[in-house]
N, C-alpha and C positions, 0 to 999 in steps of 0.2 A: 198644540201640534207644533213639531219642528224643535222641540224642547233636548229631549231626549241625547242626542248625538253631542250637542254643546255640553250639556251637563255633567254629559258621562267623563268628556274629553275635561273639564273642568275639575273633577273629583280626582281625576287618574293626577294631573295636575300639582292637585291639592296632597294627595295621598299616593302616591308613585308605587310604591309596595305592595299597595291593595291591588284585590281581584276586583274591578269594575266593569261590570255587563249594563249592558244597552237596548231595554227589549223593547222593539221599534214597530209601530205598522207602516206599511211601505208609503204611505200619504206623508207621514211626519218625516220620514228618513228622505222622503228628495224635498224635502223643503230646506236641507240642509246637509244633501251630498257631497258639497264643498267642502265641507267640513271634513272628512275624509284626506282632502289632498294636503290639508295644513298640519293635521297632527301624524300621518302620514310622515311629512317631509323633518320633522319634527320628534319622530319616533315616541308620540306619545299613547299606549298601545289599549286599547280596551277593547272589550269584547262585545260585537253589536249579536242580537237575531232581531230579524226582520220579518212580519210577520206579513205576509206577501197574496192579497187579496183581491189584489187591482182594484179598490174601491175607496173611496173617502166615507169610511164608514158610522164615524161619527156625524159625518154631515147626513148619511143617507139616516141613521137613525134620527134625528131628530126632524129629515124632513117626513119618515116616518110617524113620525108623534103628533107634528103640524099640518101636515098637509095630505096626510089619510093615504100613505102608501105611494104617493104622486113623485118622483124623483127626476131631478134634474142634476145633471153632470155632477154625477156621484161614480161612474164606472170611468177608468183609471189605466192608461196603458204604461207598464213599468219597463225599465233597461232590465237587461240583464245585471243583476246584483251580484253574480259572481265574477261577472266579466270586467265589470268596472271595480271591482276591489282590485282584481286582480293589476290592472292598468293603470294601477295606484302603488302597486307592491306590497298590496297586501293580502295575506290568506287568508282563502276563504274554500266556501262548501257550502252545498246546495243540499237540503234536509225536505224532502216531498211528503214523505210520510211520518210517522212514530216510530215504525218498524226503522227507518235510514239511522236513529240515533241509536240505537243497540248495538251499531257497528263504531260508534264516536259516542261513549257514554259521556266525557267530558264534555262534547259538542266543541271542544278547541280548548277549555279553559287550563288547559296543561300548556300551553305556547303562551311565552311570557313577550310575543308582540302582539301586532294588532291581529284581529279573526272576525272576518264578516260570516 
């Protein structure tokens, strides 16, 4: 967890030409939202989705497998993710449904900066 955002921001980095996507659950993406305001300022642009569950799901899955369903501070209250791209200057979109990307088939990957 928390991997994700660095990496991506490392590759785009490493390879500045490339299309580099970010595909984040929202536990790993604020473990490293800062990360946002550095390549941000920086203009180092890659393209995150955020998979947006309010849950530490990997923790809940495995306290699932050990502890018979039993769950401790696994549910998660997230920022607004568009709000805070946005307050960073960067674009972004909120995708609720399957049907919301029929209308953004690219989902952003045609804007050569950054897109939450």
């Amino acid at each position: 967890m928390g991997y994700g955002l660095p990496a991506a921001i490392g590759a785009k980095v490493a390879q500045p030409d490339a299309l580099v996507i970010d595909i984040d659950g929202d536990a790993s993406s604020g473990m490293t939202l800062t990360e946002l305001a550095t390549a941000s300022q920086f203009n180092i642009g890659v393209k995150i989705i955020v998979l947006n569950n309010e849950e530490l799901s990997m923790v809940k899955q495995s306290q699932n497998f050990f502890y018979e369903d039993r769950y401790a501070h696994t549910h998660q209250v997230n920022p607004d993710f568009v709000k805070l791209a946005e307050s960073m200057r960067i674009q972004s979109r909120r995708h609720l449904a399957q049907q919301d990307w029929a209308h953004q088939p690219d989902g952003g990957a045609d804007t050569r900066d950054w897109f939450l």
